[in-house]
Structure formats: C-alpha cells, structure tokens
MARVEX-813040 format. One record per residue (C-alpha): x, y, z; residue in one letter. Coordinates in steps of 0.001 Angstrom, whole numbers, padded with zeros to 6 digits, always signed. Example, Ala and Ser with C-alpha at 12.3 -4.5 7.8 and 13.67 -1.06 7.14 Angstrom:
REM residues 2
+012300-004500+007800A
+013670-001060+007140S
//
This chain:
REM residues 594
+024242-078904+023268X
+026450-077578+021276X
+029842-079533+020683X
+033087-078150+019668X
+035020-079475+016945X
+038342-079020+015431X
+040059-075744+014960X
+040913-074145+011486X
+042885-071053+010347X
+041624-069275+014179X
+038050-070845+013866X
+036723-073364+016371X
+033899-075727+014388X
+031017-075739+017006X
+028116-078024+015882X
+024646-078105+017280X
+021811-079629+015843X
+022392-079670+012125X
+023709-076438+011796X
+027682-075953+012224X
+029862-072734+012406X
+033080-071367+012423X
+033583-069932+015414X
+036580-067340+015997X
+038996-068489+018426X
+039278-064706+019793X
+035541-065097+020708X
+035225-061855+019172X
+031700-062839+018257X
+028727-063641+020731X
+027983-067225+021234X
+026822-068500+023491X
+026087-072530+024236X
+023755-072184+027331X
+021120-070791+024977X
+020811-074420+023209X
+017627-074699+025454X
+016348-071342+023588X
+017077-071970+020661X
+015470-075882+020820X
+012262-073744+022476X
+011973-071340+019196X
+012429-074758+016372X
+009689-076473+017902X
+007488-073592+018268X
+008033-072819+014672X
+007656-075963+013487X
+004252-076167+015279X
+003578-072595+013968X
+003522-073214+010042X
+001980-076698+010794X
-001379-074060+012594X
-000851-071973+010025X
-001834-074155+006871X
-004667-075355+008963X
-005488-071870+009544X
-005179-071118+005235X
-006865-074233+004477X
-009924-073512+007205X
-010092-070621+005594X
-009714-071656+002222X
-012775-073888+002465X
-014677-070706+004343X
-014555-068704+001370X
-014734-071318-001220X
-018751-071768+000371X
-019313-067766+000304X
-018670-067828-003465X
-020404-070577-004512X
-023153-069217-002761X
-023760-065922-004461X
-024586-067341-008139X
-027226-069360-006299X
-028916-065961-005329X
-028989-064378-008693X
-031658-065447-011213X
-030534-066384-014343X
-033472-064694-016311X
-035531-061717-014832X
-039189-062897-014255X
-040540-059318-015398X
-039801-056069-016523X
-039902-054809-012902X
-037776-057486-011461X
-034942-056783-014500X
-035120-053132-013488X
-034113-054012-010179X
-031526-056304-011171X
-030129-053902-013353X
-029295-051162-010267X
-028389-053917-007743X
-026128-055399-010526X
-024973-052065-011238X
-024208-051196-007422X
-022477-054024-007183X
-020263-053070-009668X
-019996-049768-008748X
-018821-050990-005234X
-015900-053523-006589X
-014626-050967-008889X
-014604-048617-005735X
-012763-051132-004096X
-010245-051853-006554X
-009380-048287-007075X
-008990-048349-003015X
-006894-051059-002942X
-004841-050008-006056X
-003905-046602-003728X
-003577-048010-000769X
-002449-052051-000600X
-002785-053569+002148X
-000232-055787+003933X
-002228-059038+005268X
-001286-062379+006653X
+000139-064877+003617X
-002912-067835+005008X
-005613-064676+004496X
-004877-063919+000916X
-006184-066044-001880X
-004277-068322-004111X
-001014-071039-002380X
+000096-070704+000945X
+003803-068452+000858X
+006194-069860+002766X
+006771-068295+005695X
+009265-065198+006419X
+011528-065297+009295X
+013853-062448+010916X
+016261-062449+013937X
+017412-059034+014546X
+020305-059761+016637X
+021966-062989+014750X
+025888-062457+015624X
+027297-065605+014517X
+023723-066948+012947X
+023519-070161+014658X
+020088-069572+015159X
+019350-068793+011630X
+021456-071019+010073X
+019469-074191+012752X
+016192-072698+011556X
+016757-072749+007638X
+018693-076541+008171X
+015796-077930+010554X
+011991-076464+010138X
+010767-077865+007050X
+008513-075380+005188X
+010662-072180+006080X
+010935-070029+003643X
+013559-066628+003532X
+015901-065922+006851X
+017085-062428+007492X
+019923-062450+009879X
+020974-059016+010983X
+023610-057502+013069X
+025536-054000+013677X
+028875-055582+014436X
+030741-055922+011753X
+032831-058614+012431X
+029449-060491+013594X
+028018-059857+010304X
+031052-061483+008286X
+031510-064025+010680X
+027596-065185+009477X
+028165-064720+006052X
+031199-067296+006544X
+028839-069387+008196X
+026212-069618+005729X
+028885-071177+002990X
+030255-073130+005520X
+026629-075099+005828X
+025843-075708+002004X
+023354-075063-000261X
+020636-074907+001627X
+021773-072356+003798X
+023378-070416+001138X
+019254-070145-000828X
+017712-069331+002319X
+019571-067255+004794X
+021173-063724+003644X
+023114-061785+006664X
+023289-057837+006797X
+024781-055142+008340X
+021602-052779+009850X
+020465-051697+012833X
+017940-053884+014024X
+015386-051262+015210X
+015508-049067+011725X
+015144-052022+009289X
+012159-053364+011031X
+010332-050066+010941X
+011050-050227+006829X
+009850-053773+006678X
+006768-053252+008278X
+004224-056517+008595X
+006451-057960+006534X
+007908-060959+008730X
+005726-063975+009396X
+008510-064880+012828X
+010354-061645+014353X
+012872-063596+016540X
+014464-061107+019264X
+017116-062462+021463X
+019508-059887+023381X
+021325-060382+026380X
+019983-057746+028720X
+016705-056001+028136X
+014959-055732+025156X
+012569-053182+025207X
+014426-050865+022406X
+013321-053154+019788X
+009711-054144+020842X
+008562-050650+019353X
+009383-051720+016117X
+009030-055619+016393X
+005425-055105+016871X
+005564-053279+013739X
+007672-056026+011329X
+005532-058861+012074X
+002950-059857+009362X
-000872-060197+010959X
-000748-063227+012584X
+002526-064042+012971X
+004840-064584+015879X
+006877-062516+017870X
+009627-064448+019850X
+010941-062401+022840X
+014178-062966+025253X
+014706-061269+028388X
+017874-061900+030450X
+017711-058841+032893X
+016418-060577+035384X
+017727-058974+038435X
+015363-055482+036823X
+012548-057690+035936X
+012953-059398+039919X
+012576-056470+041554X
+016272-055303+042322X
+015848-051971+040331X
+012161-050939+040188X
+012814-047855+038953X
+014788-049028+036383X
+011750-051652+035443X
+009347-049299+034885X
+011764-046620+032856X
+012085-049756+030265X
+008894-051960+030886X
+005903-049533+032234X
+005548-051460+035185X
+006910-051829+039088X
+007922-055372+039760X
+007098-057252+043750X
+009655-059073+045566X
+008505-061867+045669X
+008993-065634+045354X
+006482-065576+041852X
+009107-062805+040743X
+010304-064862+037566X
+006629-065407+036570X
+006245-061347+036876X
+008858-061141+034876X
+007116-062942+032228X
+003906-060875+032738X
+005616-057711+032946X
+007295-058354+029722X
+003755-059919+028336X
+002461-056403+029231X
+005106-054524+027972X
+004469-056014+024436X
+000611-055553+024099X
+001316-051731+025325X
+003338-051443+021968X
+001181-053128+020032X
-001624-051481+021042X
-000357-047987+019427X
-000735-049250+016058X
-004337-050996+016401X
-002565-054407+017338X
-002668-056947+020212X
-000888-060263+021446X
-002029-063289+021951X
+000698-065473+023722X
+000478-069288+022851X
+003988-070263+025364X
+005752-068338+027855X
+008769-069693+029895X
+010713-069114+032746X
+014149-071237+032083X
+017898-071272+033177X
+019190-067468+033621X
+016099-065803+031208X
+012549-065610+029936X
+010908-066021+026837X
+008039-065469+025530X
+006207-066450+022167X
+003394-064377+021557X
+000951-064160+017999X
+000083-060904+016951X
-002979-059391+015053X
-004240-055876+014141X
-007838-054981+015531X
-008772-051605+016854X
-011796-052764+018328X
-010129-055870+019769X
-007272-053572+021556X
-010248-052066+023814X
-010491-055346+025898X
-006438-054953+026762X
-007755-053553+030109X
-009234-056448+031247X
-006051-058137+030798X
-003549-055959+032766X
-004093-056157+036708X
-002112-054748+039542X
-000356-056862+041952X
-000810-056185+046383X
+001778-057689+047753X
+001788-057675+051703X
+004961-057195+053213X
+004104-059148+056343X
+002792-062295+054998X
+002207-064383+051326X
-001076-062402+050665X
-001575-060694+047000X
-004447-059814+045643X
-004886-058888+041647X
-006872-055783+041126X
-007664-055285+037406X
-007379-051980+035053X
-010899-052466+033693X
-014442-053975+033617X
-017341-054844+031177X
-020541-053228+031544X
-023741-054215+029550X
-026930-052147+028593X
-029023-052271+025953X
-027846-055602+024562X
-024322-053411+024424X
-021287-054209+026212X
-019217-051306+027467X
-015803-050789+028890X
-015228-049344+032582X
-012297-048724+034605X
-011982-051241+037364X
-013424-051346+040682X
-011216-050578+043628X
-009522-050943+045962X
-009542-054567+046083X
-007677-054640+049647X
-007970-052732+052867X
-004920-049992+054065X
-003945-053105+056309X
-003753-056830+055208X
-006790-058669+056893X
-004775-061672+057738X
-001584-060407+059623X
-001977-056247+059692X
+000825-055319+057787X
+001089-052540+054625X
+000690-053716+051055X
+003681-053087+048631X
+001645-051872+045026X
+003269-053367+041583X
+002211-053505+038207X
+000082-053347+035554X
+001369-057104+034929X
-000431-059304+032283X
-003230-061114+034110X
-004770-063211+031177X
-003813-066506+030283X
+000211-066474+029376X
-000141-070082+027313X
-002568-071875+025141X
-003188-075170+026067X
-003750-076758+022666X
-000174-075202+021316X
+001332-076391+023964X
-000179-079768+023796X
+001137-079666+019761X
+004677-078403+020543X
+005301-080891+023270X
+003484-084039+020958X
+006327-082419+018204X
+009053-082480+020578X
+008543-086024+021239X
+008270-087443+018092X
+011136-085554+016628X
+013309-086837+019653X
+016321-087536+018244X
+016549-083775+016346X
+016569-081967+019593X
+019732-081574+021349X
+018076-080062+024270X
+015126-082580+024017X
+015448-083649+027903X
+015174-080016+029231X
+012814-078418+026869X
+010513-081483+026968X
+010509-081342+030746X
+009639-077529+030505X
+006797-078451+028044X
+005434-081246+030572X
+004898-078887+033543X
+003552-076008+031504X
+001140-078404+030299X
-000516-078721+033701X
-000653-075731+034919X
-003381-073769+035847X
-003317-071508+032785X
-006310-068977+034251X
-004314-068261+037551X
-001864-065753+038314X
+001309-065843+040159X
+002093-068549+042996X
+002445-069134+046527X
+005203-071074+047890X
+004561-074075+050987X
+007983-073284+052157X
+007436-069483+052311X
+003931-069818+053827X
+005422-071977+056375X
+008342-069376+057098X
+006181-067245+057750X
+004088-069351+060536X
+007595-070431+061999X
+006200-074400+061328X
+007142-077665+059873X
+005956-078308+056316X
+003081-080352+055113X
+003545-082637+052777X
+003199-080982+048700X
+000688-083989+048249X
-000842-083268+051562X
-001273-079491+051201X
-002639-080392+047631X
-005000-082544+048903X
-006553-080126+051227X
-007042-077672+048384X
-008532-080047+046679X
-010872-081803+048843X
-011928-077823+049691X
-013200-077688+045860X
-010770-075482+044467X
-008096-076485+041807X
-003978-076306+042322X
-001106-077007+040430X
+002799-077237+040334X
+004235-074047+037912X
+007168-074697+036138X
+008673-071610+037187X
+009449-072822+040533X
+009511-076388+041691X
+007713-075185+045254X
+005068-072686+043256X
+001885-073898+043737X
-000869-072069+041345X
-004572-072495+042782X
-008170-070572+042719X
-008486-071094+046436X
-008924-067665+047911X
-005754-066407+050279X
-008313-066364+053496X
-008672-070812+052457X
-005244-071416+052397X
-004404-069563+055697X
-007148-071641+057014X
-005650-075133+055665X
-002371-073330+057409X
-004158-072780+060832X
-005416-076752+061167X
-001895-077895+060244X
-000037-075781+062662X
-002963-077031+065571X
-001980-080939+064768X
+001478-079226+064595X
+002248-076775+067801X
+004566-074184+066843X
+006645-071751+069717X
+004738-068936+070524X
+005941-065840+069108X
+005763-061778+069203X
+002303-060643+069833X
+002625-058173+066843X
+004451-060889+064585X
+002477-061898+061062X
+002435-065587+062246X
+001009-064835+065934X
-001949-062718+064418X
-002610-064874+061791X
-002841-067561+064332X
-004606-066481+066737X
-008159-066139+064165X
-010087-069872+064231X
-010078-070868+061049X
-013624-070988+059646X
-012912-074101+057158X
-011781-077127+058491X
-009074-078817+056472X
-009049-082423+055126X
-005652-083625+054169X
-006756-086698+053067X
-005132-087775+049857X
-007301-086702+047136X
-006817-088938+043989X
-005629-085634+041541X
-002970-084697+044450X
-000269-085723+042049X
-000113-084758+038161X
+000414-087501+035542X
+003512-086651+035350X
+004565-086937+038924X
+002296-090143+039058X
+004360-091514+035761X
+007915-090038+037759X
+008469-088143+034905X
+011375-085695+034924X
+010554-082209+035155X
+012908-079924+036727X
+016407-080845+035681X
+020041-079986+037145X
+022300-078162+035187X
+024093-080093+032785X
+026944-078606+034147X
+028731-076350+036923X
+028874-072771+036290X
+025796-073209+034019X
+024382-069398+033094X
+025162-066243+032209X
+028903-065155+031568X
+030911-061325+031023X
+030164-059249+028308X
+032794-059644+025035X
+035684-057219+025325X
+035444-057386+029477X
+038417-058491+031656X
+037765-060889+033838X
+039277-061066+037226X
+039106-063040+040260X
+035711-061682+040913X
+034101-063838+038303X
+034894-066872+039651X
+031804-067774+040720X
+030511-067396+037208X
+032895-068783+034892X
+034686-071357+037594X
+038109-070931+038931X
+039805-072858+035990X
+038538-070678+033407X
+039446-066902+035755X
+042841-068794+036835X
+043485-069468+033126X
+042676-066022+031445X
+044448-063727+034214X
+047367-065757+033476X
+046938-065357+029571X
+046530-062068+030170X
+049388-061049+032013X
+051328-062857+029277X
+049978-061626+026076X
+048468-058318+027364X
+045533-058317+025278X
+042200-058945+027376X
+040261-062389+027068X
+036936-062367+025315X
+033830-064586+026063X
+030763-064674+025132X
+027722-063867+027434X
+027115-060925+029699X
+026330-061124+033237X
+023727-058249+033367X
+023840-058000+036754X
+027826-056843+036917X
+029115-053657+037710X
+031912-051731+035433X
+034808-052460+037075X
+036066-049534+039068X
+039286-048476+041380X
+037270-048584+044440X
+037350-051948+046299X
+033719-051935+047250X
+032453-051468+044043X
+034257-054825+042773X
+032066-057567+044517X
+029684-059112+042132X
+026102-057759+043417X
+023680-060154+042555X
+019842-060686+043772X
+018503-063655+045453X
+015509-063719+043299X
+017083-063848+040168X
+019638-065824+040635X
+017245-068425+042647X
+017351-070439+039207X
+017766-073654+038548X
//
C-alpha cells in the first residue's frame, strides 16, 4: 500500500513498492492508492511473462538450430553422375531462386514479429501504459521487473504528463534510462506504433472500450495486453443498453454478474482482434475490489480466428429460478478427414424453464472458453511467494492467486447455495455438505474467487435441483403459492437421490490448510472515489467517509476553490438542481464487492 511521506514545495512523497513520487498536494493528478492490488497483479504477471518468454525464444532457438543442421545432411557433397548433377543444379538453382524471391519480399514489405521469433539475442521487452497520469505504474515496473526493457508512459493531461516527467528524476537513474513520459493521445499513438509493444498496459477508470481498437493493434505477436474495467454497474447489468453500445454484448442480472463482466470484456477484446487476423488467449482474469482485469496474450492467425465461434456462447437466464444454460455461436463439423465450421445448434432451452415455468432473460455473446491458464497461474502465484517481501499487496493478491488456482477453469459462470436456497424458501446446507453431494454424484465443483458463495460445477442444473429436492424433504419447508418457482420445482420427485456424505475433496487445500482467501478491506471506505475537479457534498459520504465530506465542504466554503481527489465513482450522477437527481444510485450487483 502505498504510504505517504513528507510534503515538499506542494508535493506529497507517496512511496509504494520501490517506486516513489511527488504527488501534488492539489490532487490535480489521478492517483489513486486502492489500485496497489492492480498494480501488484500486473508486476507479477510481467515478471512471469519475460521469464515464459525466454523459454519460449530458447525452445525455439533449439527448434531451428535442428532444422538447419539438418539440411547439409540432405545434400551430397559430390554428384554421383551426370544426371544426378543436372538435377542438383535446378533444385540448387530453385532454391536460390526462391530465397532471393524472398528477400526481395521481405526487403518491400518487413514484417513486424515477436522479439523470441526472430533470430539472433532475445530484445528486452517493450512496455506501454497509455493512461500513466502520475507514472507510478511505470516508474514500479522499470524499478521492480528485472529484464524490462523501454517504458512509454503517456497521457493527454498536461499537468499529468509533467507531473511524470518530475517523477522519473525524482527516482534516479534507472528510471531516468528506462521510462520517457509524453503528451499523446493514447488511441492515435498506438495505431502509429503498431505491434510494436511487447506489454500494452490499459488502466482507465470507467470503460475502456475506446482504446481496445487500437491496443489490439500496438501489441507485438505474442505479447500481452493488460485490461482494467471499473464500470461495473454497465458491465452488472444496470444499463444493458449501454453494455452492448460499448462491449457488443447484453449482460444478466445475476449473482455470476462480476464473472460476466470478465467474459463480456474477454469477448469484447477477441471481437477487435479478430478484424486484423488476431486472437486472445487469456492466461489470468480477475474479479477484485471495485474492478476487473484481465491479462490476455495475443497472436495474429487468420485461420486460428475461425474457431472464435466456438468460444463465444449466449447466456439463458431464467427469471424464476437459478437455471442458465450456455448456448454456443458455433460448431465443428468433420468430412472427409476435414473439419468445418457451423453455426450452433439451437435453441438450447424450451419457451418455458423446465424446472419452475418461468421466461428466460437472453444475454450475451460472453466468452465461454477457459478465462485462465492453469500453468501461468501456478508460475505467478509460485513468484508471488517467493518474492514476498517485494509485494506490498502480497496478502490480497496472493489470496486472489490461491482461489483462481482451484477453480474449475472449463466451467462457466456460478450458482450461489444461498440464492438456490432463496429461491426454495429453505435453510442452507452446509458448503461442505452441498459439495459433497456433487461430488459423490460424479461431477466436479469448486469455490470461484469471484464470489465467496459461487460454486462452479459440471453437474447439470436438473442434478443440483435434485440434491435441492432431498435436502428440503430431510428439511420441510412452508408450503407456498401453487404457481411460485419453489412450489413447482418441488413438487417433481427428484430422480437422483443425494448423498451428503462428506466426500474427502469437499474442501480445497487451501480451505483444508485454513488458508486466507477472501480478505476484508484494509480499510473503511475502501473503493472507488469522485472524479478530479468534482465537488463533493454530503452525498458522498458513504464513499469517501464523513471525515473526509465534513472536511472538504468546510474547506470549501472557506477558500472557494473546489476539492480535488483522485478516483471516479462511475456510477454517480452530474450533480443537478433537482433534489431527486442527487442520491447516489448505485446497483446491488456491483457494489456486492468485497
């Protein structure tokens, strides 16, 4: 977390990590210290990201070091006859007919490929955060990651932009050979730069789909996009409309909402990338304090980009009960020893829910694939541990890292035990119990670090009503409605009878080891705060704590001048005459965050 120092000449010293900076006292300048978590997230993900990617050179290093020594072998070193020099003469001179063709194509058209694909050392790798204000971020990432090579920080404030520059002398040498700041729109000077960034790092407050047409663009083949989100009450469902305008896709209210968000975003991404012959591969996606983020690799493949449909599903979401179903965009058809592309095959649900009657709400296309890979998660979290004592966030971002770890990584979405007994008006099993019965029915579950009650598990819907049906008959419930979701649902026998005997893999090895992994707030009023340049009035107490409203109305009415902080709340209205419009309008779903 970041700590703040002494004050000098209007400038507040705020030290995180290794990186310090001079912070105005104005708060003219976004900063924000609630984003430590992110910005411990992004070093260890980079750190794990150049240690892949010299594997990746040197794997490939050795690949083509075999292919060449293997050609001489194939060449005789005297023809045998005049008949077999003949033919060596026109293969030899194909052959170099066909390099000089390709040297003459290359010299008119280079091509831009990944620094661990081209031949010779291993560059170091480029780095680029669009939106840097005071370059804490940049200035942490050229002082920390070993290996880094050049980091662009831009901005189009201009006191942001000095304010960075100021910064980067105020950390040394090091910072001052590595990290240049300038004054460009974020959007314009990635479309120049083209594949020319090994890390695009994009972190707004509010959405940021503006830049992902021409992030996709900047980042080298095989490099890494890293993507914030902090609209969460759009992304939650509160504004569909407004979703789909700036993600292509209509978000479910529901309680996996946040972990839409992250596959609506997910989705949002590959449908950029896919207009220049590109796709994503995400490696870590998370769901933490007020935001999401997502880390996604990206490579350039046109035949690769037709499979995108098999990775985008739409969500059925029924409005009486916790049923979804996924339906996916598209299929896989073989003949011939070929294998095709299809649209999908639908509907996947009835006009009425089979288990309690009711409509189905429709959202989507959300990303259905896989949102992490294991093994980097496995490497980042093994990093985070043994550099411990260079994390300042280590205890949160370690305990995110633990649960994504054992998650079900092929399953989409979650259902929550609390809502699915809501909805059956009973007492709640047990997690462990309810685990075990999913279990010991041979399907797989597991916790999602999205939600402390998500539980992620194969088991068709139609099982876990049934586990749900032998609970509630061991536990009677008051009869209800006839044309209520929980009398219908209850009034079908089950078909599977439930055992909620323990089952050994009930608990994870984290539980088992009672290690941490959903932490409290480190403290109150932990989140989101008002846009720079915004007044704040009573109405924000519930954001920024009385002490901090009570303290700038006063300042205000003395000096006149408004107060400035540093975060915006994205889900405040302009402030306006009328008296209605001046409660704070928030959504339950996004600010259910913990």
């Amino acid at each position: 977390m970041g700590d703040v120092g002494d004050e000098i000449n209007g400038y507040k010293i705020i030290k995180e990590g290794e990186a310090e900076i001079l912070f105005p006292s104005s708060n003219s300048v976004f900063y924000n210290k609630t984003q430590v978590n992110n910005r411990d997230m992004s070093i260890a993900v980079l750190r794990t990201f150049i240690a892949k990617r010299k594997e990746e050179h040197a794997a490939m290093s050795n690949r083509k070091g075999k292919s060449e020594r293997k050609v001489p072998e194939g060449i005789p070193s005297r023809p045998a006859s005049k008949e077999a020099s003949t033919t060596q003469d026109v293969r030899a001179s194909g052959y170099c007919e066909m390099q000089l063709n390709q040297s003459l194509d290359e010299k008119e058209e280079p091509k831009k490929i990944a620094s661990w694909k081209g031949p010779g050392e291993l560059k170091e790798p480029r780095v680029l955060e669009a939106l840097a204000a005071s370059g804490l971020r940049s200035l942490r990432y050229a002082r920390e990651v070993d290996g880094i090579g050049q980091v662009v920080a831009l901005d189009n404030d201009k006191a942001s932009v000095e304010t960075c520059k100021k910064n980067i002398k105020f950390n040394g040498s090091v910072a001052c050979s590595k990290v240049e700041a300038h004054l460009a729109d974020a959007r314009v000077y990635m479309l120049i730069h083209q594949k020319e960034f090994d890390v695009v790092d994009l972190d707004p407050y509010g959405s940021p789909s503006v830049f992902l047409d021409s992030a996709v663009q900047a980042v080298a083949d095989g490099g890494i996009l890293m993507c914030t989100a902090t609209d969460m009450a759009v992304l939650c469902g509160g504004n569909g409309e407004v979703c789909y305008s700036k993600y292509g896709c209509y978000p479910v209210k529901a309680k996996y909402c946040h972990e839409m968000a992250l596959r609506i975003l997910l989705a949002c991404i590959e449908s950029h990338a896919n207009r220049y012959k590109r796709y994503i591969v995400p490696i870590l996606s998370v769901s933490m304090d007020f935001y999401i983020r997502v880390f996604v690799r990206i490579f350039t493949s046109a035949s690769a980009i037709k499979d995108t449909p098999l990775k985008l599903s739409y969500v059925y979401q029924c409005v009486g009960c916790d049923s979804f179903h996924l339906q996916s965009l598209g299929r896989t058809t073989t003949k011939n020893n070929s294998v095709k592309s299809a649209p999908g095959f639908g509907p996947v649900v009835p006009q009425a829910c089979s288990d309690c009657g009711k409509k189905f709400n429709m959202g989507g296309p959300i990303w259905s694939a896989p949102m992490h890979d294991q093994e980097w998660v496995l490497s980042i979290l093994a990093n985070v541990k043994a550099m411990k004592d260079r994390y300042p966030a280590y205890h949160k971002i370690s305990s995110v890292l633990t649960t994504i770890s054992e998650e079900l990584h092929d399953v989409p979405l979650f259902l929550s035990l609390h809502n699915l007994c809501a909805t059956l008006k009973c007492t709640s099993p047990s997690a462990v119990m309810f685990r075990s019965a999913v279990i010991n029915a041979g399907y797989r579950i597991s916790g999602s670090h999205v939600n402390p009650l998500g539980l992620k598990t194969d088991a068709p819907v139609e099982v876990i009503w049934d586990i749900m049906r032998c609970w509630v008959k061991n536990h009677p419930v008051k009869a209800q409605p006839p044309d209520q979701s929980c009398s219908v649902i209850l009034s079908k026998e089950p078909k599977l009878q439930a055992n909620f005997a323990r089952a050994v893999a009930s608990l994870s090895k984290a539980q088992a080891k009672k290690v941490a992994r959903f932490l409290p707030n480190p403290e109150s009023h932990w989140g989101p705060k008002v846009r720079a340049g915004r007044k704040i009035t009573s109405k924000h107490a519930s954001l920024l704590g009385p002490q901090v409203v009570d303290g700038s109305v006063g300042h205000e009415e003395e000096d006149g001048p408004s107060h400035l902080i540093a975060q915006e709340d994205p889900q405040i209205r302009p402030e306006s005459d009328d008296p209605a419009t001046k409660r704070i309008k928030t959504d339950d779903c996004a600010a259910n965050q913990s």
